[in-house]
C-alpha positions in Angstrom: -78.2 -41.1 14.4 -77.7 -44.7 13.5 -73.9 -44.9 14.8 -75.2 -43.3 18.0 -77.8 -45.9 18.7 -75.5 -49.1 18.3 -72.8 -47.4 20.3 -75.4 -47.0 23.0 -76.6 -50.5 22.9 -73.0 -51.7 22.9 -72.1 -50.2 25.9 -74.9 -51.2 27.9 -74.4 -54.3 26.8 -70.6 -54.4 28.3 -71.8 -52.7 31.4 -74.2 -55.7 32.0 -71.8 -58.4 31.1 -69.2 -56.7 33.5 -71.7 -56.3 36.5 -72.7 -60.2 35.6 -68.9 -60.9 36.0 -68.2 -58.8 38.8 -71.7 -60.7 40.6 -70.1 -64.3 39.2 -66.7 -62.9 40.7 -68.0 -61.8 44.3 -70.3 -65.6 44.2 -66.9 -67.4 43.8 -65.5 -65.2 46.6 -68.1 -65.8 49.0 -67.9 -69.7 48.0 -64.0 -69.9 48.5 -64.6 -68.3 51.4 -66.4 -70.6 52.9 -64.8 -73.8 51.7 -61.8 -72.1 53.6 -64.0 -71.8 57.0 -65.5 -74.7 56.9 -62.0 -77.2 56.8 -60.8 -74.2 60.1 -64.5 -75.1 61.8 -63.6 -78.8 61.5 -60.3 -78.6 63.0 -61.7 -76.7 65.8 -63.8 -79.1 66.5 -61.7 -82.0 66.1 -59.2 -80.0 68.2 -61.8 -79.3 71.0 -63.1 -83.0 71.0 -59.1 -83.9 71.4 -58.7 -81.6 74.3 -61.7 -83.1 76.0 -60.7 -86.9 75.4 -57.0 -85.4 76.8 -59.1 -84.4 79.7 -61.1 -87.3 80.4 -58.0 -89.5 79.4 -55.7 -87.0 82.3 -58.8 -88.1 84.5 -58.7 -91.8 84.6 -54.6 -91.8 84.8 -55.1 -89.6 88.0 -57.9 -91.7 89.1 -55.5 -94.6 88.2 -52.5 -93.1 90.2 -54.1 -92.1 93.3 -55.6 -96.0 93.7 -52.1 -97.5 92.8 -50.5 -95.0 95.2 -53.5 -96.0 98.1 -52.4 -99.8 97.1 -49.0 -99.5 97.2 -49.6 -98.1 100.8 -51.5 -100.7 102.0 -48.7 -103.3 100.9 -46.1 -100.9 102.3 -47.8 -101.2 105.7 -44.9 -103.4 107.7 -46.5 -107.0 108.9 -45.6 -107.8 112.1 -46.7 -109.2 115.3 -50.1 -107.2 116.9 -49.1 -107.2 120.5 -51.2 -109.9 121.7 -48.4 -112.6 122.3 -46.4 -109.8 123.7 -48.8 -108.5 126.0 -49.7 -112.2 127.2 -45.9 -113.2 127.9 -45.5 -109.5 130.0 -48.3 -110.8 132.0 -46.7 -114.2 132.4 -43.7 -112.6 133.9 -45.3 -110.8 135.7 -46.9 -113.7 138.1 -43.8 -116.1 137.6 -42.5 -113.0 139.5 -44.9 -112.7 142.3 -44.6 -116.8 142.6 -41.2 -116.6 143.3 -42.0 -114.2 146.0 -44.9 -115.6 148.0 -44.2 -119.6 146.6 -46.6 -122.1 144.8 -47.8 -125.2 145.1 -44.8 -126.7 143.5 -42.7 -125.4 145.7 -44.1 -126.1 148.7 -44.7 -129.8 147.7 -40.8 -129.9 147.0 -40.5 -128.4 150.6 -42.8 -131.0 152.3 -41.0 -134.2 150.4 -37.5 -133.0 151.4 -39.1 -133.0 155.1 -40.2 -136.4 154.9 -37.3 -137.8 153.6 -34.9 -136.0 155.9 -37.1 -137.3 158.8 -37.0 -141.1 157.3 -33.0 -140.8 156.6 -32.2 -139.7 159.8 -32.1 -141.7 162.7 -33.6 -140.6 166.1 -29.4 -140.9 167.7 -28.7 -138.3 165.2 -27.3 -135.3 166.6 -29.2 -132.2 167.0 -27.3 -130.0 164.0 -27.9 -133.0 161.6 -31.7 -133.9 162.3 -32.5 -129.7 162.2 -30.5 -129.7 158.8 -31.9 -132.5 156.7 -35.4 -131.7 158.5 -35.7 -128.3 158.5 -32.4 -126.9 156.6 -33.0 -129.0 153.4 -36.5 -128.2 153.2 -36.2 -124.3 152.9 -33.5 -124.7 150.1 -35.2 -126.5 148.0 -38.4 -123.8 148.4 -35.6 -121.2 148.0 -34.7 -123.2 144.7 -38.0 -123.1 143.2 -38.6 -119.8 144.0 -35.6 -119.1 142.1 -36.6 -121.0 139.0 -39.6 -119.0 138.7 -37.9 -115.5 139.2 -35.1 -116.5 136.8 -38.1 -117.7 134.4 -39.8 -114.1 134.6 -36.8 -112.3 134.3 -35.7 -114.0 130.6 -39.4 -113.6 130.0 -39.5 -110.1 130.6 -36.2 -109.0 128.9 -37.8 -111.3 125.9 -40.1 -109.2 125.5 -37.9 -106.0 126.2 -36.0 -107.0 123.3 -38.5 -108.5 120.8 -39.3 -105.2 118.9 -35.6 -105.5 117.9 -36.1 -108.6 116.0 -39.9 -107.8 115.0 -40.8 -105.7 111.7 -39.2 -102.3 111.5 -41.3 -99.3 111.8 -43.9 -100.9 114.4 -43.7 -99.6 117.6 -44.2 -101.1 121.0 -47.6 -100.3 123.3 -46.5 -98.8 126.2 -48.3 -100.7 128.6 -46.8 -103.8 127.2 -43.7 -102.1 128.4 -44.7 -101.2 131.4 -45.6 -104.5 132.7 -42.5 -106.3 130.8 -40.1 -103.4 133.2 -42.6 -104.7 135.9 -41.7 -108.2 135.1 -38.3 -108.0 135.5 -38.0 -106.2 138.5 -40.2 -109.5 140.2 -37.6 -111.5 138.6 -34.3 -109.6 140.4 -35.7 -109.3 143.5 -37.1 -112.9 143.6 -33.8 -114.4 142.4 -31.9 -112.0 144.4 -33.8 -113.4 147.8 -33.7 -116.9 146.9 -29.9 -116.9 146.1 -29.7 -115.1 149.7 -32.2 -118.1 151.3 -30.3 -121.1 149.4 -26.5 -119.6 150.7 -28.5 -119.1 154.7 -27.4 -115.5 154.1 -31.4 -114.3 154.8 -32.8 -117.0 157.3 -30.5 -119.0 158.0 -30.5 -122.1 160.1 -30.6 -121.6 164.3 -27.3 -122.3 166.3 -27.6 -125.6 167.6 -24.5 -125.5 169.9 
């Protein structure tokens, strides 16, 4: 009766220690368990915070690229003239032209001196030939000479500024009406030097027969 007792007590004794260890065993478990997670929870978030600083930091260098590449245009854009002086000296050729067609002022003051002095140099025996030449003949070639100053003017004026793109920053094209009225220019020129070379020779309008 007495063995039976002691033997009962002993093994409830060992089944409650080995339930306490089993509970210690499952508590240390649970513990290293977490201590594991919580190192894996830190990385995550240290790797998530890295990922967004890589974002933000991808960001700012695109921001950064497009803003050197805008720069880097706007420095790239070629310097050059803008036309103005271009357009003004097409102009100018344009009305030296038309001068040497109809005359100016110059010209005709040129005319009216030759006149005078043909008419003071020349005696009033003078043959007929001789008085109309240094009156008259004189007279229209030196208007024929000044109109052919100003149409030789326009046309190295015009072809100037036929030419000056050539010589001006690459990549920047001419206006077309600039062109236009350059072409327009030179044409003038020709056909006011052509007439005045004719006039000054008494090819076009020469001087009457006397005889």
């Amino acid at each position: 009766m007495g063995t039976k007792t002691v033997d009962g007590a002993g093994t409830g004794a060992e089944a409650k220690n080995d339930e306490t260890a089993t509970e210690e065993t499952a508590v240390d478990v649970t513990k290293a368990s977490e201590e594991a997670a919580e190192p894996e929870t830190a990385e995550a978030s240290e790797a998530a915070e890295s990922a967004a600083t890589g974002d933000e930091l991808a960001a700012d260098e695109t921001a950064d690229d497009e803003d050197d590449e805008e720069t880097l245009l706007l420095d790239e854009e070629p310097e050059g003239p803008s036309g103005v002086g271009q357009g003004a000296a097409a102009v100018v050729s344009v009305v030296l032209g038309l001068v040497s067609l109809t005359g100016g002022w110059i010209g005709t003051v040129a005319a009216a001196r030759e006149t005078l002095i043909g008419q003071l140099q020349t005696s009033s025996t003078a043959s007929v030939a001789k008085q109309v030449k240094e009156v008259y003949g004189d007279a229209w070639q030196t208007t024929a000479l000044w109109a052919g100053v100003f149409a030789l003017v326009a046309l190295i004026t015009g072809v100037a500024v036929l030419v000056r793109p050539a010589f001006g920053a690459p990549g920047r094209a001419q206006a077309p009406w600039i062109k236009s009225v350059a072409w327009a220019g030179v044409a003038l020129g020709v056909i006011g030097l052509l007439l005045a070379v004719l006039k000054y020779s008494d090819a076009l309008l020469g001087l009457p027969s006397t005889s």
